[in-house]
C-alpha positions in Angstrom: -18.4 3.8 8.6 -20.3 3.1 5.4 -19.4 -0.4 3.5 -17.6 0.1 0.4 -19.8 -2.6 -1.2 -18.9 -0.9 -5.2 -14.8 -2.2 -4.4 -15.8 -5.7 -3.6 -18.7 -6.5 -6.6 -18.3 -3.2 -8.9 -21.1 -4.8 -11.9 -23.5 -4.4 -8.6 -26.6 -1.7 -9.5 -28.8 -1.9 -6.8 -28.5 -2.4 -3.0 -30.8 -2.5 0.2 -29.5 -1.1 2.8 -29.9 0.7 5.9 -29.8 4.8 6.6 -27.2 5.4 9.7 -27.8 9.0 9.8 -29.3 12.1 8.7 -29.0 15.7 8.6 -31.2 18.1 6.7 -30.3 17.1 3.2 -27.7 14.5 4.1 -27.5 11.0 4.7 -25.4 8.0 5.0 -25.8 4.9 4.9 -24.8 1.4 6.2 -24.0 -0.2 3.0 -23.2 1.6 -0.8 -22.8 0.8 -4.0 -23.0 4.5 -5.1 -19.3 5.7 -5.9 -18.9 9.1 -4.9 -16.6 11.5 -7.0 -12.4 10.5 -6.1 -9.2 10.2 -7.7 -11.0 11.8 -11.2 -13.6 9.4 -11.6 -17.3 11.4 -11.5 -19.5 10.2 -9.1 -22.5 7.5 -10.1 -25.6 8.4 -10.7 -28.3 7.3 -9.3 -31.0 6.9 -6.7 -32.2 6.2 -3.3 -35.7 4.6 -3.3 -37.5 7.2 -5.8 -35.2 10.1 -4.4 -32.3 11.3 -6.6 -28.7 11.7 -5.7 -28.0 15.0 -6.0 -24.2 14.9 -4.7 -22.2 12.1 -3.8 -19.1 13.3 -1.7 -16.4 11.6 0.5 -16.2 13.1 3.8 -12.3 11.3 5.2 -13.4 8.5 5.0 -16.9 8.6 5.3 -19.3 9.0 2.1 -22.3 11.7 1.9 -24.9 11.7 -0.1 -27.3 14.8 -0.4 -31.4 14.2 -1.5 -34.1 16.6 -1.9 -35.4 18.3 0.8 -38.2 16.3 1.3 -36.7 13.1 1.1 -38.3 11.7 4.5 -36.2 9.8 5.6 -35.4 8.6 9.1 -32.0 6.4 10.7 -32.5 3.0 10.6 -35.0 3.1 7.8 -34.4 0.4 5.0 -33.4 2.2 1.7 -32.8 0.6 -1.7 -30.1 2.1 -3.4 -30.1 2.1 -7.6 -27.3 3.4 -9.7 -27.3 4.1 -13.4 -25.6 0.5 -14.6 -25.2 2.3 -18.5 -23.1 5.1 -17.1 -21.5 3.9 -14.3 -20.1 0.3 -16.9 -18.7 3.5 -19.2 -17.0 5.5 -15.7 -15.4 1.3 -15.4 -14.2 1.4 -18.9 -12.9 4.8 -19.6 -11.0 4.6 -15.6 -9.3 1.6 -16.5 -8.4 3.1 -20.3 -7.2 5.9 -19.1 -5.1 3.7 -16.3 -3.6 1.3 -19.1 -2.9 5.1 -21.1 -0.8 6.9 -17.8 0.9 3.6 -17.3 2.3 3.5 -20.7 3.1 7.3 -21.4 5.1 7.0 -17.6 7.6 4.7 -19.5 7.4 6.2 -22.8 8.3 9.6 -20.9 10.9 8.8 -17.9 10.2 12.1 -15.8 7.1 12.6 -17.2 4.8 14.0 -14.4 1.1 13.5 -14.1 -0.9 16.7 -13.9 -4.4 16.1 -13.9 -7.2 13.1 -14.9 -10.8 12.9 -15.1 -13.0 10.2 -16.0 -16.2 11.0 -17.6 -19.1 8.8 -18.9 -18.3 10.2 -23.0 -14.7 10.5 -22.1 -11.6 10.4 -20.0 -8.6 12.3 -20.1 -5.0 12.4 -18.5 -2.5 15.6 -18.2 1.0 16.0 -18.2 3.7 18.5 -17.3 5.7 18.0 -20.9 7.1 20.9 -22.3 7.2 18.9 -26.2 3.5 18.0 -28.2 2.6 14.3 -27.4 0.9 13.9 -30.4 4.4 11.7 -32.2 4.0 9.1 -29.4 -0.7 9.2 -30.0 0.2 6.2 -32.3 2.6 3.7 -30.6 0.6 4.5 -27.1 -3.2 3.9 -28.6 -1.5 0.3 -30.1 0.0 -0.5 -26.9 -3.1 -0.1 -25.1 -5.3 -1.6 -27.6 -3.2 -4.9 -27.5 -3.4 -4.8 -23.5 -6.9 -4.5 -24.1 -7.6 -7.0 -26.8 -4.7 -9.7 -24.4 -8.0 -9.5 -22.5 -6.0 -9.4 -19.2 -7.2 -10.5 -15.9 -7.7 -7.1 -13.6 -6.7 -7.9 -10.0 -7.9 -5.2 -7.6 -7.4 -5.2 -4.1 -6.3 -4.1 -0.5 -2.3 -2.7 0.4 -4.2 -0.9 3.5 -7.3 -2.1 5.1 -7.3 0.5 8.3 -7.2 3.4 5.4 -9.2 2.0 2.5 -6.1 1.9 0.3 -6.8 0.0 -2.5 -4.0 -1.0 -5.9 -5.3 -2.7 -9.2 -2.6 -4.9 -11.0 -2.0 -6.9 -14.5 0.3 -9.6 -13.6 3.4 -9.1 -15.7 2.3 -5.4 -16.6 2.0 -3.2 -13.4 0.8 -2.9 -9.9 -0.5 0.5 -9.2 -2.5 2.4 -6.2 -5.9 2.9 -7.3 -9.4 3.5 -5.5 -11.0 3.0 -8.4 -14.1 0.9 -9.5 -12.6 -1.7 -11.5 -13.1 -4.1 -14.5 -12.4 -8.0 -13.9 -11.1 -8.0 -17.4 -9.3 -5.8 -20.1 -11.4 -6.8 -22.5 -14.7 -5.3 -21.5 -13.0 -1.6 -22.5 -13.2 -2.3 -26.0 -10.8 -0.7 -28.4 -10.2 2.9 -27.9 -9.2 6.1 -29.3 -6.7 8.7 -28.6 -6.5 12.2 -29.1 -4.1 14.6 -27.7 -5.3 18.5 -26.6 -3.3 21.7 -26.1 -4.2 22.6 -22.9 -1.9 25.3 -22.2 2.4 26.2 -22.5 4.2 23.1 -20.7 0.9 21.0 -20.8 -0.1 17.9 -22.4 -3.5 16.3 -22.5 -4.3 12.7 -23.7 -8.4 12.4 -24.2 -9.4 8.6 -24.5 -12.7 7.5 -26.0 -14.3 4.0 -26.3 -15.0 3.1 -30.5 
């Protein structure tokens, strides 16, 4: 079972390692730093020597990467693993925004139910089964998490089950919530943010969350 090394030191961008197995394409690894695409949050980019990730998946709980075809390597061969540092800070950022943004409109909205999230490297976004526009509560949620934000919080994230990789992230004071995340030490690395609410369909509600 590949090492989760991206839960225990997320600011990590490059790795050596060992490759534990191969299949055409397909490897794994003993070790990762490469986050491969979960819970909403895209998948790192990145590379493997001078070989390109072209797919990152989870497989249980296993992760997969696929190379080129000519990628050459053997198990048991060292590998260095690189990721993209830029995008993968902005994935960090825009997860945790968009966690400090579902938080708040879940007790803004009793009953409110959570639809759908993705977390992009431009943007992040969170839907909703509402059946009213959002946009009235866009103001008082954006300030909320703004002040969170600029309270420069500590971010604890950690293990509720080791046997199957469950993982939480909590503010003390704030919330405790399950999360698989990569995660930010502090609320203060997001940097203020911006909300902006999308029409995504009759009975939907879409909160989009960009860094200023």
């Amino acid at each position: 079972m590949t090492k989760k090394v991206f839960w225990q030191n997320p600011y990590l961008s490059r790795l050596e390692t060992t490759i534990t197995s191969v299949n055409g394409q397909t490897v794994t690894v003993a070790e990762t730093i490469f986050y491969a695409f979960n819970g909403g949050q895209e998948s790192d980019a990145g590379r493997f020597g001078v070989h390109p990730v072209r797919e990152a998946r989870k497989d249980g709980l296993e992760i997969v990467y696929m190379l080129d075809a000519d990628h050459g390597f053997a198990p048991n061969d060292p590998v260095t693993i690189l990721i993209d540092w830029d995008r993968r800070y902005r994935l960090m950022k825009l997860h945790f925004a968009a966690e400090l943004v579902l938080e708040l409109t879940s007790r803004a909205l009793p009953g409110v139910e959570k639809i759908g999230a993705h977390i992009a490297a431009d943007k992040s976004r969170v839907d909703f089964a509402w059946n009213t526009p959002i946009t009235p509560l866009l103001p008082d949620l954006q300030a909320q998490a703004n002040a969170l934000i600029a309270a420069d919080h500590a971010i604890i994230s950690a293990v509720s089950d080791e046997a199957n990789e469950r993982r939480y992230w909590e503010i003390e004071g704030f919330a405790r919530v399950a999360c698989g995340g990569t995660h930010l030490r502090r609320t203060g690395e997001i940097g203020e943010i911006r909300l902006k609410r999308n029409n995504i369909g009759k009975g939907k509600e879409r909160i989009e969350i960009y860094l200023t």
